[in-house]
N, C-alpha and C positions, 0 to 999 in steps of 0.2 A: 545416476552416478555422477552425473556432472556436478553437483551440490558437493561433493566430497572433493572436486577439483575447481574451489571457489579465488575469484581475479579481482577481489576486492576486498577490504577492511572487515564491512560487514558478513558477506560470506567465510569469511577465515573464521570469525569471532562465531559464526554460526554452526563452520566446521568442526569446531573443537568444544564445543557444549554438545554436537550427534553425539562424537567420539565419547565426553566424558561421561555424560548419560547414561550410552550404552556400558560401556565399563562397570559402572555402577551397578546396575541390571543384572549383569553375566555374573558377582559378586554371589548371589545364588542359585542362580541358576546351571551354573558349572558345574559345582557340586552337587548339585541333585541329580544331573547326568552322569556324575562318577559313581554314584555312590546307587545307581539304579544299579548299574550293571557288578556291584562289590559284591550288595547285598543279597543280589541273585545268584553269585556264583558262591561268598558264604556260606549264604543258609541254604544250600542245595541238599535235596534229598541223602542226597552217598555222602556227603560231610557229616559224619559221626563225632568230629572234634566241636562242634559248634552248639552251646547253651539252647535246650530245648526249653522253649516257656509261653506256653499258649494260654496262659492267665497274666502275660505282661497287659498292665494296662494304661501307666505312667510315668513319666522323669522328669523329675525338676531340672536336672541338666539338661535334657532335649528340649522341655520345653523352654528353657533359657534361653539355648540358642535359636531354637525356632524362630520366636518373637524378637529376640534383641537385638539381631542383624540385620530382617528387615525394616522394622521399627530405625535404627542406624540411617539406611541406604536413604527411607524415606523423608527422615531430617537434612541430612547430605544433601538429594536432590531438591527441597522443597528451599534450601537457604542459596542453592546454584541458581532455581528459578528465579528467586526473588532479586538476587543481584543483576542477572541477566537478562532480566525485562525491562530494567530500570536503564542498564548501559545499550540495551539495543534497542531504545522505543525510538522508533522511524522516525518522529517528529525531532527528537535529536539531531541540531548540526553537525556537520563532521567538518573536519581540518582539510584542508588542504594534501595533496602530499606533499614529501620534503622539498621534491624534486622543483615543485612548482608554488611555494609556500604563497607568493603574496595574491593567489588569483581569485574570484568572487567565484558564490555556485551559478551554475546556468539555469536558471528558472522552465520546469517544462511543466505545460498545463497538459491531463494528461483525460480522457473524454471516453467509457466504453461503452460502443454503439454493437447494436446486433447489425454483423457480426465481427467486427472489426475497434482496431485500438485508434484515436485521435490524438495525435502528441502538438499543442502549438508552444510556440515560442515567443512567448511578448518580446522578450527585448531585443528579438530581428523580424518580428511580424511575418513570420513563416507560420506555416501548418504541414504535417507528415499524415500517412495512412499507411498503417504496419509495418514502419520505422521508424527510428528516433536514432539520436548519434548526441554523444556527449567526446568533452577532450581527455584524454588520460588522465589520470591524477586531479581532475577538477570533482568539486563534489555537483551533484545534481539536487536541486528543489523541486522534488516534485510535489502537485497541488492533482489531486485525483476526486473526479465525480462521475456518474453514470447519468448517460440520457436517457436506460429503460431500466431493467432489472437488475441486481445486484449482480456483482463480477469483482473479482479476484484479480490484480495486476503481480506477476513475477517474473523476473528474470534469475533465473538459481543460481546461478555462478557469480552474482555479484547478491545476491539475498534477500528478504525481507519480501516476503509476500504480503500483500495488503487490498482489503476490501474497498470496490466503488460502490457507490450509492446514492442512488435517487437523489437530487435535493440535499447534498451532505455532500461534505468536502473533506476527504484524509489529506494527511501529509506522509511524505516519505523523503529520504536521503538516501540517497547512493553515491560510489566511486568505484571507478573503475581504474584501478592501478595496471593494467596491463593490455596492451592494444588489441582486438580482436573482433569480431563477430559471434555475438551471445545472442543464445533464443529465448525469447520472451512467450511467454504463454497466458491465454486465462486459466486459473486454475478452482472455476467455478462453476459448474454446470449451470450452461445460460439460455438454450435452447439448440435449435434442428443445427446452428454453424458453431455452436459451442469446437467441435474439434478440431476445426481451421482456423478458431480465434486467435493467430500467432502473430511474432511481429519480431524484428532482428535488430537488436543493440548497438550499435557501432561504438566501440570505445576508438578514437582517432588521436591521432598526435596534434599539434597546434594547428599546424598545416590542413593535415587533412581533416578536421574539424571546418576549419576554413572557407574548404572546399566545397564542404556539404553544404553550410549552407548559403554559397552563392549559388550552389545548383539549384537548391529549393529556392532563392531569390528570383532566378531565370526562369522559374515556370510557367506555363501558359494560363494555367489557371490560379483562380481566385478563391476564397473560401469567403463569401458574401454570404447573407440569410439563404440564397434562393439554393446556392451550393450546398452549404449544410441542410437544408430541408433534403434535399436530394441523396446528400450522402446517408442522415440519417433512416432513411428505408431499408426495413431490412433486406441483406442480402450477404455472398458469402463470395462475395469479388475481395482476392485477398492478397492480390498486387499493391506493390505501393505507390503511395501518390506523394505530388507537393501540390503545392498551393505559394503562390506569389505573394499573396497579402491576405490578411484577418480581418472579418468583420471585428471594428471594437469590441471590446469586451465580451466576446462571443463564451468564453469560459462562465461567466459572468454569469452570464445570459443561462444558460445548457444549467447549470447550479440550480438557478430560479425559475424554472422553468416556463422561460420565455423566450427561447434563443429561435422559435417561430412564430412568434407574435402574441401576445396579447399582455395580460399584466403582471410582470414579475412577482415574486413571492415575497422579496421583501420590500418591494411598492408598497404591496399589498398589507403585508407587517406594518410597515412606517403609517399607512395610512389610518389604519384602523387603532396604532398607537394614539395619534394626534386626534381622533374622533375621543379617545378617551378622554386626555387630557384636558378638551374643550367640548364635552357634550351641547350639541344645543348652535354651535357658532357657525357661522357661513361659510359657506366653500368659495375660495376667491381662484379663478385662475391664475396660473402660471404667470407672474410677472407681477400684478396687481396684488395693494397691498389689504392687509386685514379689517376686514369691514364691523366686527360686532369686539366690544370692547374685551369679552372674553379673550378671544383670537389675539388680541393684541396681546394683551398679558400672557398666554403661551409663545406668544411668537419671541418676545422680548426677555421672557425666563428658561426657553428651551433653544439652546443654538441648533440651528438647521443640523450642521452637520456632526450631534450628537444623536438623531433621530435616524440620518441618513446611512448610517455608519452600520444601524441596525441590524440583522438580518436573522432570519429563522437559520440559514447555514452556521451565521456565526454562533448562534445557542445552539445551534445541535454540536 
């Protein structure tokens, strides 16, 4: 029921497509409840005033309305759908509220690990475990992938539920217009801690936005390779954590599947790109420049960071 008491843009605009959907719905189905119990008491045995005709077998008026009104509903809702996919796809920015017009969104990079949620924050180099906190009225970027199996990221009262995945990266927007504590859930059967997979929203005023995160600043711990190898083990420890500082590009990393060493996946993309482009040409180390005249001529017609930019996340 909390979806139907939604504290955000999104969840309102979500609100009211339940609402008008269901309305639509009830448009026959009302009537087939009224008209159960009419025709039963109608055409009751002891009702002698009531047309007896046990060779009825047709009506173009019945059958008019039969089909025409759902046929109706079906148009109705299919031209609702189509508008309200278009104005609610997650990748959509959202404004600001009024209250606070000229503010930037807060970037959360967002990680689900069995069995627990990973929220960092590039532009204070924090990390959370099964909390995250945004400022009121601000909107949120969030940037979502899975280190194992597919999972479902939502918080209901602010809307938009959206799939992680492997090697793939969603986008989502949110705002929270109204200060509180909202439950975050997975809402995707993910394994044995799937039911504990929760985590708590904080929508904060300026201040206490603030607050949070020089708390997560002051923490003891670090989120280095050796921590995340760590946290990533499954388990269903479902306390929250901070973390002081971010390995670089650790989202990055967890995307590519190299955030515990070995050869990222679009290394691995870019490299096997440039083996195409110059079948045949030498491998130069890192620093050193292109040894076979082929190389050259790739290297001087392909800028590096038109190749580097690549990435199997970004085509998926």
């Amino acid at each position: 029921m909390v979806v139907m008491d939604p504290k955000g843009p999104i969840g309102v605009q979500e609100k009211d497509l339940i609402i008008l959907a269901t309305l639509l719905m009830l448009i026959p189905v009302v009537p087939v409840i009224f008209m159960t119990f009419w025709f039963a008491w109608r055409y009751r045995a002891s009702n002698q005033k009531s047309t007896y005709a046990p060779d009825f077998e047709h009506s173009n008026r019945i059958e008019a309305v039969v089909w025409a009104i759902p046929t109706l509903i079906i148009i109705v809702l299919g031209a609702v759908t189509w508008v309200s996919t278009h104005e609610l796809d997650p990748r959509a920015p959202l404004a600001p509220h009024e209250s606070v017009p000229h503010v930037k969104p807060v970037e959360v990079e967002v990680v689900s690990l069995d069995w627990k949620w990973l929220f960092i924050y590039p532009e204070y180099n924090i990390a959370t475990v099964n909390e995250m906190a945004m400022p009121v009225g601000t909107p949120v970027h969030f940037k979502l992938t899975s280190a194992t199996v597919m999972n479902s990221f939502f918080i209901p009262q602010l809307g938009s539920q959206i799939y992680t995945m492997t090697g793939m990266e969603t986008q989502l927007a949110l705002r929270a217009d109204h200060a509180g504590v909202y439950d975050g859930i997975s809402a995707n059967y993910s394994g044995h801690g799937f039911a504990g997979m929760k985590f708590q929203a904080l929508a904060l005023d300026d201040a206490g936005f603030k607050a949070w995160v020089a708390k997560a600043q002051s923490a003891q711990a670090t989120l280095d390779a050796a921590a995340y190898a760590d946290l990533a083990k499954p388990g269903m420890e479902f306390k929250p954590a901070y973390y002081a500082a971010v390995e670089p590009d650790l989202f990055h990393k967890v995307l590519n599947n190299c955030a515990e060493g070995g050869l990222c996946t679009d290394e691995s993309h870019n490299m096997a790109m440039m083996k195409a482009l110059a079948p045949g040409a030498d491998q130069c180390k890192p620093g050193e420049a292109p040894k076979s005249k082929t190389a050259k001529a790739v290297a001087a017609a392909v800028p590096p960071q038109s190749i580097l930019q690549t990435s199997v996340a970004d085509k998926s």
